[in-house]
N, C-alpha and C positions, 0 to 999 in steps of 0.2 A: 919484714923478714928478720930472720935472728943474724942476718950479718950482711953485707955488701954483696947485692948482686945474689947473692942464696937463695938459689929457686924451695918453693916448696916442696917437701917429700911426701910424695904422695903413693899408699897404698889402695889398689882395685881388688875386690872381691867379686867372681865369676868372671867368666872368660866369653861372655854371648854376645847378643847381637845389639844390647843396648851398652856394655862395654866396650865394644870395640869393634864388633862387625858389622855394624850397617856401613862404616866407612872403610872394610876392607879393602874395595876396589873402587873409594872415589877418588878423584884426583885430590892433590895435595891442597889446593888454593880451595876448595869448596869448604861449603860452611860446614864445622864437624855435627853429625847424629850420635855421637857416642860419647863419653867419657873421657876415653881416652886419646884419640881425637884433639878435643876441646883442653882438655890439659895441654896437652902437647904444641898446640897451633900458639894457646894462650903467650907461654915462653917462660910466665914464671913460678913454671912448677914442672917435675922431676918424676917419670916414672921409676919409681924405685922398687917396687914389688908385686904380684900378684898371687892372688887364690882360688884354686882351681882345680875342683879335684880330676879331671878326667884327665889322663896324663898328656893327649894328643891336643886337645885343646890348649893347654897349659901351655907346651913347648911353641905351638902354634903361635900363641897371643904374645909370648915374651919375641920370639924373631918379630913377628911386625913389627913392634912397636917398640924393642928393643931395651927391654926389662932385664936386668941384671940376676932379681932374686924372685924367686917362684916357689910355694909348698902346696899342699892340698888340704889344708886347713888351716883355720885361724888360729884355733887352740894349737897351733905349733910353732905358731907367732910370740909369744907368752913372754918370753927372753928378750923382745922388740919391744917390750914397753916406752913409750916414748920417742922412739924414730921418726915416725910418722908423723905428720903435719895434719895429714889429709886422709879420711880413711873414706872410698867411693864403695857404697853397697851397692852392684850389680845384680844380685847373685834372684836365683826365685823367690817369690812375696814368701812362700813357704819356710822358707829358710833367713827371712829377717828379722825376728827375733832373736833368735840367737846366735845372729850373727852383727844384730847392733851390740849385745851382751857383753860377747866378745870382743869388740871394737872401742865399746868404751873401757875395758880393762887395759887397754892398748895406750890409752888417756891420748889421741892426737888432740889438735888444735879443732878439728872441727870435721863433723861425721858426712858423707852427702850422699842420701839414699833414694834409690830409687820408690816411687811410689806403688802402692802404697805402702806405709812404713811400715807394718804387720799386718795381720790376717783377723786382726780384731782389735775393737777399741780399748779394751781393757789392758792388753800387751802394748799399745803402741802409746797409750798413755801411762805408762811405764819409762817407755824407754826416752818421752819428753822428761817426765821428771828426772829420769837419772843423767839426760846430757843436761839438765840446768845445774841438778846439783851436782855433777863434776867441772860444771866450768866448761863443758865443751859446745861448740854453735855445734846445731845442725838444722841440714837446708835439705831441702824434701825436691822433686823432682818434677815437680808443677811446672812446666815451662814454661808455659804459654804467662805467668807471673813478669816471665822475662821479657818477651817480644817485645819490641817498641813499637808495634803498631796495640797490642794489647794496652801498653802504659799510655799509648798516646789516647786511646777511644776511651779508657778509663777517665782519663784527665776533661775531656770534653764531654763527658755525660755528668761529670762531677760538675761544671763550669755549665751547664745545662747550653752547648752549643748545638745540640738538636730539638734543645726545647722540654719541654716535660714527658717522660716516658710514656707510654702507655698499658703495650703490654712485652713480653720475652715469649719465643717459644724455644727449647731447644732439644736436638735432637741427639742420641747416643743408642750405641749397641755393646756388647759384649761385656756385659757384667756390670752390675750397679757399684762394686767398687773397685773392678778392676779400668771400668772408663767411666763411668758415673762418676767417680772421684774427679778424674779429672773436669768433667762439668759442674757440677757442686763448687769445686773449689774456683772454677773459670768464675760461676755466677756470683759466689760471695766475694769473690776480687772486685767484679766490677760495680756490684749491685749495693755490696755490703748483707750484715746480717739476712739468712734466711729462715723463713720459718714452713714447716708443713701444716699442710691445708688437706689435702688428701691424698690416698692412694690407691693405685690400679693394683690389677693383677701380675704378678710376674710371671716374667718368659724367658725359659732355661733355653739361649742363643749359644753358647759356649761354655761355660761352666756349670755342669749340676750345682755347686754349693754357694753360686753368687751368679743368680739369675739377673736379667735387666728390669727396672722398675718404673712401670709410668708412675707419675704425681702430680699434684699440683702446687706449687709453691708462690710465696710471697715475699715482698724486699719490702723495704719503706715505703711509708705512705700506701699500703696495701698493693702496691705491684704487682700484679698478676703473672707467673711465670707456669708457662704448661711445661713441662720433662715427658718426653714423647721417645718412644721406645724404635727400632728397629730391629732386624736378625740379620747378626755375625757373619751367617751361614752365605749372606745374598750378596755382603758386601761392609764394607767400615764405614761407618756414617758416624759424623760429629760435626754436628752445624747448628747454627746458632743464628735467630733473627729477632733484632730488638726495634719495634716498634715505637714511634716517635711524634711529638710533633711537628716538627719540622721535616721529617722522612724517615727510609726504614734503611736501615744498617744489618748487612746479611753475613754472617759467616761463614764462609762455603769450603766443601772441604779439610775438616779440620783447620782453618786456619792457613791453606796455603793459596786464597783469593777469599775476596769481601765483594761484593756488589753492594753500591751505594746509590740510594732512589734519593731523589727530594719534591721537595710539593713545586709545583707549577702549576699555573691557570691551565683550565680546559680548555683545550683549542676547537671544541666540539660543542660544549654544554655553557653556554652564558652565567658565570656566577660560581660556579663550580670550580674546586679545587681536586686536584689528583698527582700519581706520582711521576714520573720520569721516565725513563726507559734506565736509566741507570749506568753507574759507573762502576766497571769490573777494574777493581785495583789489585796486583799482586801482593799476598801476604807476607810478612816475617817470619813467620813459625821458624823457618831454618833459620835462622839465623839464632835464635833462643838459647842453646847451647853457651853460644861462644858468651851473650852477656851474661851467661847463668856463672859460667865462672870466671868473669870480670867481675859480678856482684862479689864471687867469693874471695878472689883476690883481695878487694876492696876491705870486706868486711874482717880475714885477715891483718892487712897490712895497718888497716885508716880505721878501724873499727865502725865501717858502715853496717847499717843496716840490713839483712838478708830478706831478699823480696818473697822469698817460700820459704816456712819455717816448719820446726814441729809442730809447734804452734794450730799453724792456720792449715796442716794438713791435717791434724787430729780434729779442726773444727769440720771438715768437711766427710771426714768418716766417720765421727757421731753420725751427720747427716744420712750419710749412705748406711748406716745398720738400722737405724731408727724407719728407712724407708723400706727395709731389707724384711725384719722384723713386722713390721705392719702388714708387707704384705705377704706376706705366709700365713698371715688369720684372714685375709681377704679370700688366699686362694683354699682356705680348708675352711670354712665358715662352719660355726658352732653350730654343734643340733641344736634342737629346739625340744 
């Protein structure tokens, strides 16, 4: 920090439910879902402003959470060059462009946007090059990068403590890059490098202009990974089951329970191996927030590392356009 005890200042753009109201009405000791929340629980960092254009929301978000300075846009910020520590993009994917634009004109210490950072790969690799070349971190809103049950299953597939992979399938709905990002970037966290192998047809679940995409991809050593689709409409689905030799590792829920099989003798079939009935462990995911800015503290104060970057979230929205793009010639195939 720039002096003793000096919490970070931190500015929030949008006033929703990923800023600040999913923990409107939770108790105070629960683990924060929001922004502001997570600032606040952390201790060392300082709501000092938000943006907001609807005027009810605005007065709203500042009593909760007890904001001092409020406008309805950034471009009205202009004069705050430099206040800010911390500038949090809240706000709709629609409006992150230029609204990271205007937040690096703002020069904080370090930008933290929700995902995905733009609405295409061409803007959003824009706006990595202009936070490297102003000197500013920014950390992308990957969570699941954070969870320690995430860091931990990563660490023991790296260390091969279930043995050699086999195969992945995983499951997602509602938009190839509005939650397909977040799968792409879950798999190149754990898996490393991806590559495509094929694709299916897309299915407009929720968004006309970012339909969801089956595929087929691959990790090292040719790793088979299926990308298997759902509908929005039925229900949220985001799971994950990585196939192993030593047992199978299930993601259930989003991430807020695992079911863990391992091989054991047949108690039936003489010679025979099979799996378990398994072990239902509760997840981390809630917890994600709070190390997401403890990472940033960190990488503030100690110049650690940022576990989600531009970086690795622009790698993983190549991916989603490249699969986006594919298959809109699958579902309109050429005459002949």
């Amino acid at each position: 920090m720039d002096g003793v005890n000096e919490p970070y200042k931190v500015l929030i753009v949008g006033a929703g439910k990923i800023a600040g109201g999913f923990d409107a009405h939770r108790a105070t000791e629960q683990p924060p879902l929001t922004h502001a929340k997570a600032f606040v629980q952390h201790g060392g960092f300082k709501l000092s402003a938000v943006i907001e254009p609807d005027p009810e929301k605005r007065h709203a978000f500042c009593q909760r959470w007890h904001i001092p300075e409020a406008s309805d846009s950034l471009e009205s910020m202009r004069t705050f060059a430099g206040a800010f520590d911390v500038i949090s993009i809240c706000s709709t994917t629609s409006s992150h462009r230029a609204d990271l634009q205007a937040a690096i004109a703002l020069r904080p210490k370090l930008i933290f946007c929700e995902k995905p950072l733009t609405t295409s790969v061409d803007s959003s690799r824009e706006a990595v090059k202009a936070c490297d070349e102003a000197g500013i971190l920014l950390a992308v809103a990957h969570l699941r990068r954070w969870a320690p049950d995430m860091v931990r299953l990563r660490s023991e597939l790296r260390q091969r403590h279930w043995g050699a992979l086999r195969s992945v399938q995983a499951t997602y709905n509602k938009g190839v890059l509005n939650n397909g990002s977040h799968m792409l970037d879950l798999l190149n966290y754990l898996l490393g490098d991806l590559t495509v192998t094929a694709v299916g047809r897309p299915v407009v679940d929720a968004f006309p202009e970012d339909p969801s995409v089956p595929a087929l991809l691959s990790a090292a050593d040719a790793l088979p990974i299926h990308l298997s689709i759902g509908d929005a409409g039925d229900y949220a689905h985001f799971e994950m089951q990585i196939i192993a030799e030593k047992g199978v590792i299930a993601m259930e829920n989003g991430g807020a329970r695992w079911r863990l099989r391992r091989v054991i003798d047949s108690a039936i079939f003489e010679g025979y191996r099979e799996l378990d009935q398994g072990q239902v462990v509760q997840g981390e995911v809630e917890s994600a927030f709070r190390y997401a800015i403890a990472n940033i503290f960190s990488a503030l104060s100690e110049d650690a590392p940022l576990s989600s970057t531009g970086h690795t979230a622009l790698s993983a929205q190549v991916l989603c356009e490249h699969l986006r793009e594919s298959a809109l010639e699958v579902a309109v195939p050429h005459a002949i």
